[in-house]
ROBA-440197 format. One line per 5 residues: number of its first residue (from 0); their letters; for each residue x, y, z of C-alpha. Coordinates in pm, whole numbers, plus 32768, in hexadecimal, padded with zeros to 4 digits. Layout:
NUM) A) X,Y,Z | ...
This chain:
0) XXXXX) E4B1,1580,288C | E3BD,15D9,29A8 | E3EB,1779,2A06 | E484,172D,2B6A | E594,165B,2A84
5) XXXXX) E5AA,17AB,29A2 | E5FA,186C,2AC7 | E6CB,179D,2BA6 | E7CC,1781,2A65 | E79B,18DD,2A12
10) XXXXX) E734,1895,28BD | E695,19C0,2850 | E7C6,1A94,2877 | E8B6,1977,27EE | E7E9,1959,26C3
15) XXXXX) E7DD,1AD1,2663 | E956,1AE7,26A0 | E971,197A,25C7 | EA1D,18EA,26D0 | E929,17C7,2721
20) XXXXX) E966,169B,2662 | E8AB,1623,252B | E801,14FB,2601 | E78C,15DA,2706 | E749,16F2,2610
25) XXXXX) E657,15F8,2561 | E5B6,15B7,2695 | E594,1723,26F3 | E524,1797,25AD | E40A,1686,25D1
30) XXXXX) E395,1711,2730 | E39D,1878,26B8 | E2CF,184B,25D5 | E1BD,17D8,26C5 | E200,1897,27D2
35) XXXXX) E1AF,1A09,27D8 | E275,1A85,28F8 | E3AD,1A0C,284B | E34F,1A81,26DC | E323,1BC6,277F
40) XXXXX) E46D,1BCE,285F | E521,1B58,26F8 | E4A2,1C74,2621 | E53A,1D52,272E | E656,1CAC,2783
45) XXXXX) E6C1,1CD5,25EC | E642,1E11,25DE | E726,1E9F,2704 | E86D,1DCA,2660 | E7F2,1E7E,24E5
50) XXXXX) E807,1FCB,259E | E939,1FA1,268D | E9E7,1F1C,253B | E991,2046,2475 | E9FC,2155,25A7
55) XXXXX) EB3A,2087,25ED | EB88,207D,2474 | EB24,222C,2471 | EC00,2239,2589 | ED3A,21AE,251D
C-alpha cells in the first residue's frame, strides 16, 4: 500500500478503530512501518482513542 492508497481508504483511522480488514490491515501495517508520517499519525491516533476510552469510561 502506497500512502495516497492509505489515505484515500482512510486506513489510519480504520485501523486504530479495528475496523479495516485483516488484508488491508496487513498491507497497512507494512507501509507504516516505512513511512514516518503515518507511524507518527498512528501513535496519535491510538493515543487519542486510549484517552477518549479512559474519560468516556470515568464519565459513565
Amino acid at each position: 500500500m502506497d500512502h495516497n492508497k492509505a489515505v484515500r481508504l482512510l486506513a489510519l483511522e480504520r485501523y486504530v478503530l479495528g475496523e479495516l480488514p485483516p488484508p488491508l490491515r496487513d498491507e497497512f501495517e507494512a507501509h507504516y512501518f516505512e513511512c514516518e508520517e503515518c507511524a507518527e499519525d498512528v501513535k496519535a491516533a491510538a493515543e487519542f482513542v486510549d484517552n477518549a476510552r479512559a474519560v468516556l469510561r470515568f464519565a459513565a
